[in-house]
C-alpha positions in Angstrom: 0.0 0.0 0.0 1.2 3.9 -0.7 -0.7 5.7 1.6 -0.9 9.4 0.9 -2.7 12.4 3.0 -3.9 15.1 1.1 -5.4 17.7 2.8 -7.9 21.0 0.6 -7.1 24.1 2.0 -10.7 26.1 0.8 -9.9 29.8 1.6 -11.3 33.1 0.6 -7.5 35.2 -1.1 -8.0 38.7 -0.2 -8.2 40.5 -3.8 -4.4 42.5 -4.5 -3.0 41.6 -1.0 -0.4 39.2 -1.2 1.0 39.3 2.3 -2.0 38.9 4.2 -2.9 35.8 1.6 0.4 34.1 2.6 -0.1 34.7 6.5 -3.2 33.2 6.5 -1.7 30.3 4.2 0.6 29.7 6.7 -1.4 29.7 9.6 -3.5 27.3 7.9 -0.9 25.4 6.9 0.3 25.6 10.3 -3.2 24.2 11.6 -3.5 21.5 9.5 0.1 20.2 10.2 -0.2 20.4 14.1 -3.4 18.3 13.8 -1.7 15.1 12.0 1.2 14.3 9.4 -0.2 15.0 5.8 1.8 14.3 2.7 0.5 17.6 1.0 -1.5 20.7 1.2 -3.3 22.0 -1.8 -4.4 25.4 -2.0 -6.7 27.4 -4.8 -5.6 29.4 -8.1 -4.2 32.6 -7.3 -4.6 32.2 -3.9 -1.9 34.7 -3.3 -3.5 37.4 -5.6 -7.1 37.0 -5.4 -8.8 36.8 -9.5 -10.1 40.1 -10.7 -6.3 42.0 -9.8 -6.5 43.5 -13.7 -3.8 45.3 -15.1 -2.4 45.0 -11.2 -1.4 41.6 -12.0 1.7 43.0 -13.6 2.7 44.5 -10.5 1.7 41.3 -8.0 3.4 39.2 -10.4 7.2 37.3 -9.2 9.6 34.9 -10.9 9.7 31.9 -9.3 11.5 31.0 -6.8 11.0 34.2 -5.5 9.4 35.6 -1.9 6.1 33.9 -2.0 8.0 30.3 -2.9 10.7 31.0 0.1 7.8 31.8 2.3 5.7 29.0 1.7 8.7 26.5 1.1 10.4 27.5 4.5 6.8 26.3 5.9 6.8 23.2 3.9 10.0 22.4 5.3 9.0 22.8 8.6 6.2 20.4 8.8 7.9 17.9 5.7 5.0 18.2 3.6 4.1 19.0 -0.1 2.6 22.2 -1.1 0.5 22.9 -4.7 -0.7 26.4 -4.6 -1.7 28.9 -7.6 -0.2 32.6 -8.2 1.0 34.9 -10.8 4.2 34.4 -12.2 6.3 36.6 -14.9 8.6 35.5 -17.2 12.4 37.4 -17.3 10.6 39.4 -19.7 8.6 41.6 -17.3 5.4 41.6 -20.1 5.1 37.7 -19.8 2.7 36.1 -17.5 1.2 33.1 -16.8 -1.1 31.9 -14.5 1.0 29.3 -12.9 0.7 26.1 -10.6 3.5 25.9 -7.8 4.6 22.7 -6.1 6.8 22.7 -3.8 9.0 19.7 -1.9 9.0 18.6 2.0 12.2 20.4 2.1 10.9 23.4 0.6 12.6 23.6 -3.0 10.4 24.5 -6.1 9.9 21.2 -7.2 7.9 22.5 -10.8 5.4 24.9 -12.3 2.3 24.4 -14.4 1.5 27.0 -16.9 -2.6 27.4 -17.6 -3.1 25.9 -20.9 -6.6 26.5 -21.2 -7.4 30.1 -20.3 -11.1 31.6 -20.3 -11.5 34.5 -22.7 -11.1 36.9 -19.9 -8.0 35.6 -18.8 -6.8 35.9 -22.5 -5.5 39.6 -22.5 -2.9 39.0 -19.4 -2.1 35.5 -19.2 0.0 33.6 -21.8 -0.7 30.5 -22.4 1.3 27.6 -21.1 1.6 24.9 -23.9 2.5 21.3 -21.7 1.1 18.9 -19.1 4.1 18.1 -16.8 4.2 15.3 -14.2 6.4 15.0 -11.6 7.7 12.8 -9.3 7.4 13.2 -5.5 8.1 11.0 -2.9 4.9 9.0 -2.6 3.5 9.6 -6.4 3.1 11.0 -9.4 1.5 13.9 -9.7 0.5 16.1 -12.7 -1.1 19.6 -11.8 -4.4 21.5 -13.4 -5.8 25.3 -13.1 -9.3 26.0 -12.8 -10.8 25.5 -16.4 -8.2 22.8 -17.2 -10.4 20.2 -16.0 -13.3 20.8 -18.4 -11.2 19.4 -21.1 -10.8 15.4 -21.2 -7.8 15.8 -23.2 -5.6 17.2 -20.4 -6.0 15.0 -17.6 -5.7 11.9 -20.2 -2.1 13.1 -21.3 -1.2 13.2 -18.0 -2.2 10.1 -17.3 -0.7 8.7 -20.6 2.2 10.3 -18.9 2.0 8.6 -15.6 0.1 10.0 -13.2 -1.8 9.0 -10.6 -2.7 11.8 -9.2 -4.1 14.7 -10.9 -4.1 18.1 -8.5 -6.5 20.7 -9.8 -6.4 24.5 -7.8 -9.3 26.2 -9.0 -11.5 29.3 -8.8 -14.6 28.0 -10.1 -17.0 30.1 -10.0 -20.3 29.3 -7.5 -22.9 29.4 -9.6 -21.7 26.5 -11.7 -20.3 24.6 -8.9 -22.1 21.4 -10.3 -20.1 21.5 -13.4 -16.9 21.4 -11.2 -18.0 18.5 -9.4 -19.0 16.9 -12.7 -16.0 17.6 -13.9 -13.6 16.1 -10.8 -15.3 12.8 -10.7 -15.6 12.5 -14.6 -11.8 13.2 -15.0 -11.4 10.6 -12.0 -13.5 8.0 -13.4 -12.2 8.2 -17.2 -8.4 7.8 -16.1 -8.7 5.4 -12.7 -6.7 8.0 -11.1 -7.3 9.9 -7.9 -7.9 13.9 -8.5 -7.6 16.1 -5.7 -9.3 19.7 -6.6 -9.1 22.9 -4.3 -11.6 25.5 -4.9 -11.7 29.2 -3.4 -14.4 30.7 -2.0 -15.8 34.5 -1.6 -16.6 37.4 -3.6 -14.9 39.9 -5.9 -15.9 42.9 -8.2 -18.0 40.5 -10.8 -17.1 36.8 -9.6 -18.5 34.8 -6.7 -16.4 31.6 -6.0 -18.1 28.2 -4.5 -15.8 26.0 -2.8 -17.1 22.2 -2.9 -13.1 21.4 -3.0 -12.9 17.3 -3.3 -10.7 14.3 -3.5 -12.4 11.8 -5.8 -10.8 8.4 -5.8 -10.6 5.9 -9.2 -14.1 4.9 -9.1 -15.6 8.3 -9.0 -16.2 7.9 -5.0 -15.6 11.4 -3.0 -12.8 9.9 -0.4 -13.0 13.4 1.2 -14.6 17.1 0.8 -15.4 20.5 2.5 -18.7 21.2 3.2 -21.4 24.8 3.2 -21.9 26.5 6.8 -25.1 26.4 8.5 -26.6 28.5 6.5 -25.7 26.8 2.9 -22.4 28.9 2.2 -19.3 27.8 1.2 -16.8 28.3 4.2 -13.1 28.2 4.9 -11.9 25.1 6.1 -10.2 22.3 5.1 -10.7 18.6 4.7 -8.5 15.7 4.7 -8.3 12.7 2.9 -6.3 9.4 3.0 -5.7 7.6 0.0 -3.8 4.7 -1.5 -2.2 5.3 -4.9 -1.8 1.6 -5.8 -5.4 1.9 -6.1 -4.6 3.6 -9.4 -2.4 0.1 -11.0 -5.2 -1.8 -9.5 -8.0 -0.4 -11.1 -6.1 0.5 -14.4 -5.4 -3.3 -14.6 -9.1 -4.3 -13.7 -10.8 -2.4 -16.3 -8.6 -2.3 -19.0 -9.8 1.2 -20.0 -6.0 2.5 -20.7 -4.7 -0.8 -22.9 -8.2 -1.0 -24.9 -7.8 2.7 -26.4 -7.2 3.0 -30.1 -5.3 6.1 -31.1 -5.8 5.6 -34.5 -9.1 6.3 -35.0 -9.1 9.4 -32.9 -7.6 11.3 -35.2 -10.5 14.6 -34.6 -9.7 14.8 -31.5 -6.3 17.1 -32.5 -7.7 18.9 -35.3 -8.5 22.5 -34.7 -12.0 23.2 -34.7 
């Protein structure tokens, strides 16, 4: 068995203030680490920057590593754990930026970065595009990373898992009025790859957005191992929830159904034409 804790860290990012988003994302990771051992910690998209930042983006922006990976890495190291978080990252040329999946190792190093592939048309004007799926190896998995809209598109998570994944890791900021559609969306990647995804949605409002939570881990079968619920009065709130899984589930499953070896690429030629 490779038993893995994963842990959702559902927060509200306060919009253009980067500092008090990574105090409270340490104290939460803080909290979460002094109530059990966890293999990693997955926060939302942008969850140092908030979404609707604007042309502000280009000032919040860092290269990575930078201050907000030393900061959240010196806390990874701390507790030995694995952080995936979402922020703003700029190329060496100050005009580039993407919006950009972090993960970083239980000794605190940037272990990689995901660059959004598939950006919604208002993200368009200040994001570039990113233009691969990478996967990488940690020491209890694979893992391949996601942002937000990348998990409406079958295509993605299959490469990855083509790849070698077993984990797919999805921060989000999906907004709450389609919050089905996420959830569709986590357990249909889940169940089309026999892989576990893990996806952390934000919560709270901005100028024009209002974010809905529901962040889940969805094993192989499409089962939700672990979630974070509404309040008492059906909101999304800040929490976190926990969930233990075991990766060889993955082999197991993949080697039950078959679904991987009975493909045939050759007749799915439309599937890479451009529409």
């Amino acid at each position: 068995m490779r038993q893995v804790y994963i842990a959702l860290a559902q927060f509200h990012p306060r919009l253009n203030e980067p500092q008090k988003n990574l105090d409270r994302m340490g104290d939460i990771i803080d909290h979460i680490c002094a109530g059990q051992k966890v293999n990693l910690i997955v926060f939302p998209e942008l969850a140092t920057t908030g979404y609707e930042c604007g042309v502000k983006f280009t000032e919040l922006a860092e290269q990575a590593p930078g201050y907000t990976i030393e900061t959240l890495g010196a806390r990874a190291a701390r507790h030995e754990a694995h952080l995936a978080f979402g922020m703003v990252v700029k190329h060496k040329v100050e005009s580039v930026m993407y919006d950009a999946a972090i993960l970083l190792g239980p000794d605190g190093a940037l272990m990689g970065q995901y660059h959004k592939v598939h950006l919604k048309p208002e993200e368009r004007p200040i994001f570039r595009g990113g233009f691969r799926f990478p996967v990488f190896e940690t020491t209890f998995g694979r893992i391949g990373l996601m942002l937000g809209w990348d998990i409406a598109f079958p295509e993605a998570a299959r490469s990855l898992a083509l790849d070698g994944a077993e984990l797919i890791v999805a921060p989000a900021n999906w907004e709450a009025q389609s919050i089905e559609e996420w959830q569709t969306y986590l357990r249909a990647r889940a169940l089309e790859n026999a892989m576990f995804v893990a996806g952390a949605n934000r919560i709270g409002d901005e100028y024009t957005y209002s974010f809905g939570g529901a962040s889940a881990v969805i094993a192989p079968r499409g089962e939700q191992v672990a979630s974070v619920g509404r309040d008492d009065n059906d909101r999304p709130k800040e929490a976190y929830a926990i969930a233990k899984i075991d990766l060889d589930d993955v082999k197991k499953y993949r080697e039950e159904l078959q679904t991987m070896q009975s493909r045939q690429p050759a007749v799915y030629r439309a599937v890479v034409r451009n529409y």
